[in-house]
C-alpha positions as CSV (number, residue, x, y, z in Angstrom):
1,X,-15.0,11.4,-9.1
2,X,-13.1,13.3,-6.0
3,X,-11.5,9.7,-5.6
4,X,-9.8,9.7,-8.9
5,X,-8.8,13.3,-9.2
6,X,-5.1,14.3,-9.2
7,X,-5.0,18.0,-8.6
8,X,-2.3,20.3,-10.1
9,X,1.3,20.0,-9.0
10,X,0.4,16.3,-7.6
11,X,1.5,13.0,-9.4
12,X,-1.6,10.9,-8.2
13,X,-5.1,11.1,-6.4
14,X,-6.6,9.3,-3.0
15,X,-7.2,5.7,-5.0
16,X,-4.0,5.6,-5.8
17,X,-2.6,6.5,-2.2
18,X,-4.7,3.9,-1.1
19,X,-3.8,0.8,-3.5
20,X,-0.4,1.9,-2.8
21,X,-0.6,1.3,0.5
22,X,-2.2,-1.7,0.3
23,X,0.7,-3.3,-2.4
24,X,3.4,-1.8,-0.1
25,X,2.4,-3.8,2.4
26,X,2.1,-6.8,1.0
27,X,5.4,-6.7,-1.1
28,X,6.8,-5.8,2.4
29,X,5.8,-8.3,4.7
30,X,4.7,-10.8,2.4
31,X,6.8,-10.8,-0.7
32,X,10.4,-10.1,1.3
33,X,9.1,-13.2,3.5
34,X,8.7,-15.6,0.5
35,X,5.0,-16.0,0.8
36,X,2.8,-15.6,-1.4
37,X,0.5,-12.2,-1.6
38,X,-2.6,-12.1,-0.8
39,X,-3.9,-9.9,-3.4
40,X,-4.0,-9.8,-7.3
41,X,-0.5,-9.1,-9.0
42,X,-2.5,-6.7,-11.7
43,X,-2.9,-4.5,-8.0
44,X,0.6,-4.7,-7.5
45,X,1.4,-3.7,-11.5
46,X,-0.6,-0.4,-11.0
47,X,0.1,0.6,-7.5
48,X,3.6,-0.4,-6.7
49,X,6.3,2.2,-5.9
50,X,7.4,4.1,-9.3
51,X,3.8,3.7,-10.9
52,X,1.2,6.6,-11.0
53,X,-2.6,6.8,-12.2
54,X,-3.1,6.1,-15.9
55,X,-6.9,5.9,-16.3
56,X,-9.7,6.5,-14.2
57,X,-10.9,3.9,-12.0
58,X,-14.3,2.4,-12.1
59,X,-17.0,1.9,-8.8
60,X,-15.8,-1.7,-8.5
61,X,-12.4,-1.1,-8.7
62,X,-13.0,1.3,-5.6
63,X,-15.1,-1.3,-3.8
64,X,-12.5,-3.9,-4.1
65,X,-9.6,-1.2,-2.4
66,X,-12.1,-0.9,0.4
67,X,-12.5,-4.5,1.0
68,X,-8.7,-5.0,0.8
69,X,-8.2,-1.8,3.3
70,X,-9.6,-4.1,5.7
71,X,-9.3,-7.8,5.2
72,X,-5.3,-7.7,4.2
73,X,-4.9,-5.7,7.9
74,X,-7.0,-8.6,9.2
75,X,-5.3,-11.8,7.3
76,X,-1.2,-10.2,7.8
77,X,-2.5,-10.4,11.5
78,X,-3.5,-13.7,11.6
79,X,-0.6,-14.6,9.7
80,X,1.2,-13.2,12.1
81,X,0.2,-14.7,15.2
82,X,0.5,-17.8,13.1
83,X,4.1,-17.9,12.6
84,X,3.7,-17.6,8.9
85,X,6.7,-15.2,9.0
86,X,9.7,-17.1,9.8
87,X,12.0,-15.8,7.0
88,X,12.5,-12.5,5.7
89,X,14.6,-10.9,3.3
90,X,16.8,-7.6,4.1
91,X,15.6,-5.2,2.3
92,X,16.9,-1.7,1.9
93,X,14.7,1.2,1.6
94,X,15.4,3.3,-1.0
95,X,13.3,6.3,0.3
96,X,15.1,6.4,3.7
97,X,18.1,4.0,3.2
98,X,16.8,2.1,6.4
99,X,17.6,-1.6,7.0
100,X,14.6,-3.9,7.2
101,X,15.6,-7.4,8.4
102,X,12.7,-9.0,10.3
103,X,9.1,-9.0,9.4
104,X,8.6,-7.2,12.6
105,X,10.6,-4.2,11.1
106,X,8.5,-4.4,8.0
107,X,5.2,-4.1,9.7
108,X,6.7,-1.2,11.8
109,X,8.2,0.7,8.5
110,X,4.6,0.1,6.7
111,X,3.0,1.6,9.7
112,X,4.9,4.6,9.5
113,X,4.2,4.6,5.3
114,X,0.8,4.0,5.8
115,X,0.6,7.2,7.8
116,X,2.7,9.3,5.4
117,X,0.3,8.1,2.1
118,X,-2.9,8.7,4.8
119,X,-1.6,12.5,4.8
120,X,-0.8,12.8,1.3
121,X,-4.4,11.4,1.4
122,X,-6.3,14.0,3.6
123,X,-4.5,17.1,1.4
124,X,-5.6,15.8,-1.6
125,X,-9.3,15.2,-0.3
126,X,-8.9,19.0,0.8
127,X,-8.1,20.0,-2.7
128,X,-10.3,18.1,-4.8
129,X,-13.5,19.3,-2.2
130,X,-12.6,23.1,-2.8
């Protein structure tokens, strides 16, 4: 229940931090390298950039966020140290206005997002406890 709260004066809750994350990094590294994702499309529809909460998210929706938290991390770095990752769109942020242009810069921007949407995280969890 804490999961899918969105507590006055916020536009979404912790799942939806969390699946954002996850979509941002795949559209990121994967999509602006031309390969394909490695997740559902409906996960990119509700959690991409511009979307917010609309219904309450069930147990197994919540499990399947948990597994991704994980096994994207582990797959992009396999990918990686693959070579998967040989051409990559330059993409403009349009939060910061930052230049992406390697795949390299992508990981090292999603890092960084990652940590801001893991903070928005933890103050939510705060509010939705008290």
């Amino acid at each position: 229940e804490q999961l899918n709260t969105i507590p006055a004066g916020f536009n979404n809750n912790i799942l939806w931090n969390i699946g954002h994350s996850i979509v941002t990094q795949q559209l990121l590294v994967y999509g602006l390298s031309g390969n394909e994702f490695q997740i559902e499309q409906h996960l990119i529809d509700l959690y991409r950039k511009g979307t917010k909460p609309e219904r309450i998210m069930t147990q197994e929706e919540v499990a399947e966020l948990q597994g991704l938290l994980f096994s994207t991390l582990t797959q992009l770095e396999a990918d990686y140290n693959s070579g998967k990752f040989k051409d990559y769109k330059t993409y403009t942020l349009g939060t910061t206005g930052g230049i992406l242009t390697t795949v390299e810069n992508a990981i090292e921007f999603n890092n960084f997002h990652e940590g801001l949407h893991l903070g928005y995280s933890m103050a939510l969890m705060r509010l939705v406890k008290s």
